[in-house]
Each structure stands twice: as structure tokens, then as C-alpha cells.
C-alpha positions in Angstrom: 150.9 17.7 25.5 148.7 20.3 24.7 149.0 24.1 25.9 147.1 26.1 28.3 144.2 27.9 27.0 145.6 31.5 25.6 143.8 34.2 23.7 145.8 35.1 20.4 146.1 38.5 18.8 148.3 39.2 15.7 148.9 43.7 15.1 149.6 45.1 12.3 152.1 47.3 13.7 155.0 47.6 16.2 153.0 50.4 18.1 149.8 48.0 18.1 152.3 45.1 19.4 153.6 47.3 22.0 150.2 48.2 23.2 148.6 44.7 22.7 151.4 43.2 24.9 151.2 46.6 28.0 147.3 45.8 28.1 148.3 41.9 28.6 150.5 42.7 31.7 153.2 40.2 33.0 151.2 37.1 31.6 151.4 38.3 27.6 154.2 36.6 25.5 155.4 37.7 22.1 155.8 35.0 19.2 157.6 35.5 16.1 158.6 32.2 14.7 157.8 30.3 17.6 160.6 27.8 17.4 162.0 28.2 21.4 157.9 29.6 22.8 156.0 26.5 21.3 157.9 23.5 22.7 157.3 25.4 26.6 153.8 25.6 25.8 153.5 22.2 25.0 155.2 20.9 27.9 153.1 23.5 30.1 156.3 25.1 31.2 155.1 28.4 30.3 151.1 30.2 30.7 150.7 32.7 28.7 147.1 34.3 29.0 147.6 36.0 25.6 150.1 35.8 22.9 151.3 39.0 20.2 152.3 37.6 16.8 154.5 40.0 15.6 155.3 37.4 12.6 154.0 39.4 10.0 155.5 42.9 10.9 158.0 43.5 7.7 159.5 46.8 9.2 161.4 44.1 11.6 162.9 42.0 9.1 166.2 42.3 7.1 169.4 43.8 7.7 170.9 47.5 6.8 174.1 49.1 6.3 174.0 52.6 8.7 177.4 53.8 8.5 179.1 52.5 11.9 176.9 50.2 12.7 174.7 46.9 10.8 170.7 46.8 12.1 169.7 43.3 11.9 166.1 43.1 12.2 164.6 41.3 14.8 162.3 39.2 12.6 165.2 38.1 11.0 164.9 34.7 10.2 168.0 32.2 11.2 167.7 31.0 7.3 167.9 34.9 6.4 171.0 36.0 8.5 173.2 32.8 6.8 173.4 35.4 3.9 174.8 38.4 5.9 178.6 38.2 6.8 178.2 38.9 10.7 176.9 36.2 11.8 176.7 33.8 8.9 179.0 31.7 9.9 177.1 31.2 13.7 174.0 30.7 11.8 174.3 27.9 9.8 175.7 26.1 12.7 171.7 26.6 15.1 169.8 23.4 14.9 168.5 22.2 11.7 167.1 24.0 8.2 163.2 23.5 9.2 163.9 25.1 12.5 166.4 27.9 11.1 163.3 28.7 8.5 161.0 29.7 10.5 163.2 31.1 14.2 164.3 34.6 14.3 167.3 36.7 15.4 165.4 38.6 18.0 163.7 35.2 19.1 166.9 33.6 19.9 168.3 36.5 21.7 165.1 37.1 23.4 164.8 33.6 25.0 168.1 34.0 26.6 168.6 30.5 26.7 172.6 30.3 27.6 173.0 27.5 25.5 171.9 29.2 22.7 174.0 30.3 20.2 173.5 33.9 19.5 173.9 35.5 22.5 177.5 34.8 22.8 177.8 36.0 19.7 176.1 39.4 20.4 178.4 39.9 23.7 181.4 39.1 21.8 180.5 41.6 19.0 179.2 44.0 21.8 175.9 44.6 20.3 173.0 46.5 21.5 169.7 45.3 21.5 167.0 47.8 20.7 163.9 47.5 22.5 160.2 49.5 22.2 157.8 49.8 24.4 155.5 52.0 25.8 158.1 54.9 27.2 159.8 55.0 23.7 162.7 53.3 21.9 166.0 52.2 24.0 168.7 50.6 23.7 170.6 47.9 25.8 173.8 46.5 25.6 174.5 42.8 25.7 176.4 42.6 28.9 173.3 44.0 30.5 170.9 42.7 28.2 171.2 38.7 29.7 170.1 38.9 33.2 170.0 35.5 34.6 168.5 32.0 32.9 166.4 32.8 30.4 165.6 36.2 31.6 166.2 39.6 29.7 166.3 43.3 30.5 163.2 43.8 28.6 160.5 45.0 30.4 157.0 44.4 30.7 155.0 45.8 27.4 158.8 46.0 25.6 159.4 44.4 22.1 163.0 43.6 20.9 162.8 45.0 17.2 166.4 44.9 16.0 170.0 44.6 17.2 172.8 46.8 16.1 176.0 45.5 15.9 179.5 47.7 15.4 181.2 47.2 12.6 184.4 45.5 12.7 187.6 47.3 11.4 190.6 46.5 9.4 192.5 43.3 10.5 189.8 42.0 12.5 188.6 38.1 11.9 186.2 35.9 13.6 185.2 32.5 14.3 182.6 30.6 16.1 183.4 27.0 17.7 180.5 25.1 18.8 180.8 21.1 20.3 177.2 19.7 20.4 175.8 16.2 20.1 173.9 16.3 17.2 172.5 19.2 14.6 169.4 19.6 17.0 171.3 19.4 20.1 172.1 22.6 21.9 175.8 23.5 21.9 177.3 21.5 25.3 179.7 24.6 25.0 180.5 27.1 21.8 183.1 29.8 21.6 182.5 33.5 19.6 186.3 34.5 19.0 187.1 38.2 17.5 190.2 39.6 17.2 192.5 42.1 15.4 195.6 41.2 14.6 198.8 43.7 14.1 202.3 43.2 12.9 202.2 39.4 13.8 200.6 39.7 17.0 196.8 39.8 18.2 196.2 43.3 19.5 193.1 42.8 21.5 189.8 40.1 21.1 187.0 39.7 22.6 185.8 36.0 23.7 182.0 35.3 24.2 181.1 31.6 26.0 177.8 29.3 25.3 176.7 27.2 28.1 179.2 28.5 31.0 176.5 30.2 33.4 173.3 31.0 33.7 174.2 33.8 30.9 176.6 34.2 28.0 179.8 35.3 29.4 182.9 37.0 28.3 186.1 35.1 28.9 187.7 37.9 30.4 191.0 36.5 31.5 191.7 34.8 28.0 191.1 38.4 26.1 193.7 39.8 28.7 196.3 37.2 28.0 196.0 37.3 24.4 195.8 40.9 24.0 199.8 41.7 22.8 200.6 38.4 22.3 202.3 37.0 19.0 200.0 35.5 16.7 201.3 31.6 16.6 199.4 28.4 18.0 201.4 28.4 21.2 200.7 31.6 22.3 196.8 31.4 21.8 196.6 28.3 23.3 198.3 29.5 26.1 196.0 32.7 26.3 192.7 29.8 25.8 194.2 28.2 28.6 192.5 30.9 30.9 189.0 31.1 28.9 187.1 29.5 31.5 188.2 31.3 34.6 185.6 33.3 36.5 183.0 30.8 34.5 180.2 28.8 36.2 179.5 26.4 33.9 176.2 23.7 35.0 176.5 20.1 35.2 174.1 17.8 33.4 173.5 14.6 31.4 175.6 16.0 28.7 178.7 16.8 30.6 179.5 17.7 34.0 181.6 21.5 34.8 185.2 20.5 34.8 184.3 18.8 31.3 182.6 22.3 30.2 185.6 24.0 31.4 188.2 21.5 29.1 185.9 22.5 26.1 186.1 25.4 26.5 189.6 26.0 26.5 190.1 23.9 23.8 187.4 25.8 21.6 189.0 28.9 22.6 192.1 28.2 21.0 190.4 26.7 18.1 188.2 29.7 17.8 191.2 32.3 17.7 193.8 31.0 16.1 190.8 31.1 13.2 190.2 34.5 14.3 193.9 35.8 14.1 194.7 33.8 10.8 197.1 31.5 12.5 
């Protein structure tokens, strides 16, 4: 199909995008790489009347060392942030080369599709999403960041520009688990696992769901059972065995909710024994 009629503007600065998208009101949408905007403009699922390319703004792309904390810049591309340890890994699993050439970081995040990948990742890593708009810089942290299906905390005339994530300490590992159908698929379900492990046993993690609500979730129960216990396949997958409590995961033509809910334990385990070096 072929979009709605939208006028197009591309700034040459973050303060000219900010201002470009306030004078556009409620109906002006930001594009970067375009990989999750153009396919709902095709199928006439979204109206924009005016679209800011921030593509070409260089001050958002790359990522940083500053101290505590890594800035990854929103224009990141998914290609780009396979190089940086963080969320490498993640990364390389999102759809396909062509589409993880030209999609972003901020994109991703900013469509708050729950089946994407990166936003379970950003909640797991509590990350804070820095956003600029026409009151000044703030920033928001990712459990208040997803507000409901695809919907942000970002408000009208505000720009994601970069994320900051914590940097992990000594002992901590990772691992992202991800069951889809094909390369291009969405993930049916995906685990983000983090945890720091201690004198044979995992001290605390923190568990971030794909595709279990309307927004990426922490598996809250499953980070409370693991927290103390030893380090050993039994024990994490008794821990996993809790991962999709509290959860409100959707049914569909890929899987119905109790399905979700098996995958999801199973990832879990999968995803911390990883995590913990087991």
C-alpha cells in the first residue's frame, strides 16, 4: 500500500528536531532508520502529518565510556551496537543484516513493541532513557519508560537521544535467550538473564521478559528465588520455574499464553545458568 500524504522535514540539529516535532503537535513522528515507522505507514496503520528525520544527526550515534555508566547513542545502528559488549550478544540475534543496518537503538526502544528485543534488555540492565524536548533534557528509567503496547513515556515534542546503561561489576554475566520462528520473526518469547555470582552461588539477577504483556516485564518472582541460591542447573531451574508469574502473556497464531508461559520458564533457565557460568 502506499502511505498517507505527510510533509517531511530533516534538521540539522537535536534542538531544530526538538522544535520541528513541538510545532508538529501530537500528529508529528520521528524517523531514524525507519525499519519499525515504514512498514505502519504502508499498511495505513499510522498518519503522521509530518515526519523529523533525525537520520543524519552524528551527535546521536556511537557509544562512550563515562565512568559508571556506557551512553549508547540513540542513532545507534543495530549493525553498530554488535561491536559493543552490552548488548552485542542481543543484537545479532534482531531480524536480519539489511534490517539491523539501517534500525537504531533508540528506534527499537522507542517503538515499544513488547516483542521487541531491546527493551527487555534495557529493563533487565535498568537503563535510563534520556529524552529532549522542549523543557530540557531528562531522564527515564525503563520500568517507567514502557507504558502500555507500543506506547512510551516520551512526551509530545520529546526526542529519545541516547540510553545510559550501569555498568556491570565484577562477577556479573549475561545471556539473552530468544525462541522465534525465523530470523525476521519477532521473538514468540526471549529472556535477558543478569546475574552475579559469589562463592558458588548466584547473589542476586535481574530477569527481563519479551512478549509476556503489553510491556517488557521483570520476572520478579524468579530473581527472588534465585537470589542466594547455589549456582548448579537444579537450583536455577527451580528458581525459572517461577519466571512467568505475575506475567500476562497474549495469545496469537504463534502460540497461545500457557505456551508463552512454558517458554518462558524454559528460557529462563537456559538464560541463567549462562549468566551464572553453570
Amino acid at each position: 500500500m502506499i502511505p498517507a500524504k505527510f510533509d517531511y522535514t530533516k534538521p540539522g540539529s537535536v534542538d531544530e528536531a526538538v522544535r520541528a516535532l513541538a510545532d508538529g503537535g501530537e500528529d508529528a513522528k520521528v524517523i531514524a532508520g525507519g525499519q519499525s515507522l515504514l512498514p505502519l505507514l504502508r499498511l495505513r496503520l499510522s498518519f503522521p502529518d509530518l515526519l523529523v528525520d533525525v537520520g543524519g544527526l552524528g551527535e546521536l550515534r556511537g557509544v562512550r565510556d563515562e565512568g559508571d555508566t556506557l551512553w549508547i547513542g540513540a542513532l545507534t545502528t543495530l549493525d553498530e551496537a554488535q561491536r559493543d559488549p552490552v548488548i552485542a550478544q542481543t543484537a545479532a540475534l534482531i531480524a536480519d543484516p539489511a534490517v539491523r543496518h539501517r534500525g537504531t537503538v533508540g528506534g527499537a526502544l522507542a517503538h515499544a513493541d513488547p516483542a521487541g528485543d531491546l527493551p527487555a534488555v534495557a529493563t533487565a540492565l535498568d537503563a535510563r532513557m534520556i529524552a529532549r524536548g522542549p523543557g530540557g533534557e531528562r531522564a527515564i528509567g525503563a520500568g517507567e519508560f514502557f507504558l502500555d503496547y507500543l506506547t512510551t513515556a516520551l512526551a509530545p515534542g520529546e526526542i529519545l537521544t541516547g540510553i545510559r546503561v550501569p555498568k556491570l561489576g565484577p562477577g556479573w554475566g549475561y545471556r539473552y535467550e530468544k525462541f522465534h520462528l525465523t530470523a525476521q520473526a519477532w521473538a514468540i518469547v526471549g529472556v535477558a538473564a543478569l546475574a552475579r555470582r559469589a562463592d558458588g552461588h548466584v547473589a542476586e539477577a535481574r530477569i527481563g521478559l519479551t512478549n509476556m504483556g503489553l510491556v517488557p516485564v521483570r520476572a520478579q518472582a524468579a530473581e527472588q528465588a534465585v537470589a542466594g541460591a547455589e549456582a548448579s542447573a537444579q537450583a536455577l531451574r527451580a528458581a525459572a520455574e517461577r519466571a512467568d508469574e505475575g506475567t500476562q502473556p497474549p495469545s496469537d497464531l504463534h502460540g497461545g499464553s500457557d505456551y508463552r508461559r512454558h517458554l518462558a520458564r524454559v528460557l529462563t533457565a537456559r538464560a541463567l545458568a549462562v549468566a551464572s557460568g553453570v
